[in-house]
N, C-alpha and C positions, 0 to 999 in steps of 0.2 A: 380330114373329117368329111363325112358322105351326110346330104341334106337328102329330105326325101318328105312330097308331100304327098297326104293319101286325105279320100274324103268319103262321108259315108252319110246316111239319112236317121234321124232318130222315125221311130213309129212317132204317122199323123195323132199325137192325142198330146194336147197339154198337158195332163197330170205325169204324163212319157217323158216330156222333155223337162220340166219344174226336177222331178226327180233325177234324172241323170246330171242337172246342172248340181243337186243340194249331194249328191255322193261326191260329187268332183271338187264340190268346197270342201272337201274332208277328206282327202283321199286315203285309202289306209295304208299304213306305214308299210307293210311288204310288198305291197303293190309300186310305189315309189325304188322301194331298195331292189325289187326285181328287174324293173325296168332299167336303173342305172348299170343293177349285174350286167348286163347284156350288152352295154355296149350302147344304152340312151342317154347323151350328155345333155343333150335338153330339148323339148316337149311343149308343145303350144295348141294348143285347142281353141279354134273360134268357130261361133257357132252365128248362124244367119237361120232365122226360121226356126225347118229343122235341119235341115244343112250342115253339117260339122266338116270340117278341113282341118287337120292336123299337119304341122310341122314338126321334122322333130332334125334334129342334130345328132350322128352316130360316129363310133371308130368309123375307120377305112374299113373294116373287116366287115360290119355288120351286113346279116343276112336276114331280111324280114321273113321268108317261109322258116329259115332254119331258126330265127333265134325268139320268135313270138312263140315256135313251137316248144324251146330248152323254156324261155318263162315262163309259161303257163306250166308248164310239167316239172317245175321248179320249188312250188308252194302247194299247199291243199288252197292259204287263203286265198293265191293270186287266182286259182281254179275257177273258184267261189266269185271272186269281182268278173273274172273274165265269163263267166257265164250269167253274170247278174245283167254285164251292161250289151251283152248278145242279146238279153231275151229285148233288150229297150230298142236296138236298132235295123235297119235293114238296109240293103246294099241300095246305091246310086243304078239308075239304068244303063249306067256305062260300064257297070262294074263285069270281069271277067267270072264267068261260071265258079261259084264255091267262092266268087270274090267278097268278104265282106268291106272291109276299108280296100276300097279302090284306091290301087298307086296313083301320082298325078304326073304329069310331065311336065318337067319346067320349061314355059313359055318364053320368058325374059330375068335377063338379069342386071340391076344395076349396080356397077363395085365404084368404090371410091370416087 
């Protein structure tokens, strides 16, 4: 199993960030069932500010260019979320050209 943290900025405006948290209380069901498709065993979003860092848990296979592009091209609805919560955010300063969730590199790790 491949872990992989990426992070990204919602747009500066409260009613920006109020809304991308009240869609995520509800997320809608093909959006979830796409995301498992693909190879996302599990998924964690925390948010500072506007700040967001996402964890998420994958097969060994998964391939973030190759496999966010099969989900989205997967569903009309998953299209539909995934361009809904684009228009809400924007890339970190660190992020790579075309980067929107900037990949993270793991700094430290503590097992057992």
């Amino acid at each position: 199993m491949k872990q992989h943290g990426r992070t990204l900025n919602l747009k500066d405006d409260p009613r920006v960030i109020e809304s991308y948290l009240e869609y995520h209380r509800a997320v809608w069901p093909a959006v979830e069932a796409g995301l498992r498709g693909i190879g996302i065993h599990r998924m964690l979003i925390w948010i500072l500010g506007r700040r967001l860092f996402m964890f998420m848990e994958t097969d060994d296979s998964f391939d973030p260019a190759r496999d966010f592009a099969r989900y989205e091209a997967s569903h009309p609805r998953i299209k539909e979320w995934q361009d809904l919560m684009a228009s809400m955010q924007e890339p970190v300063p660190e992020a790579a050209p075309g980067e929107l969730w900037a990949e993270m590199t793991l700094a430290y790790r503590l097992e057992g």
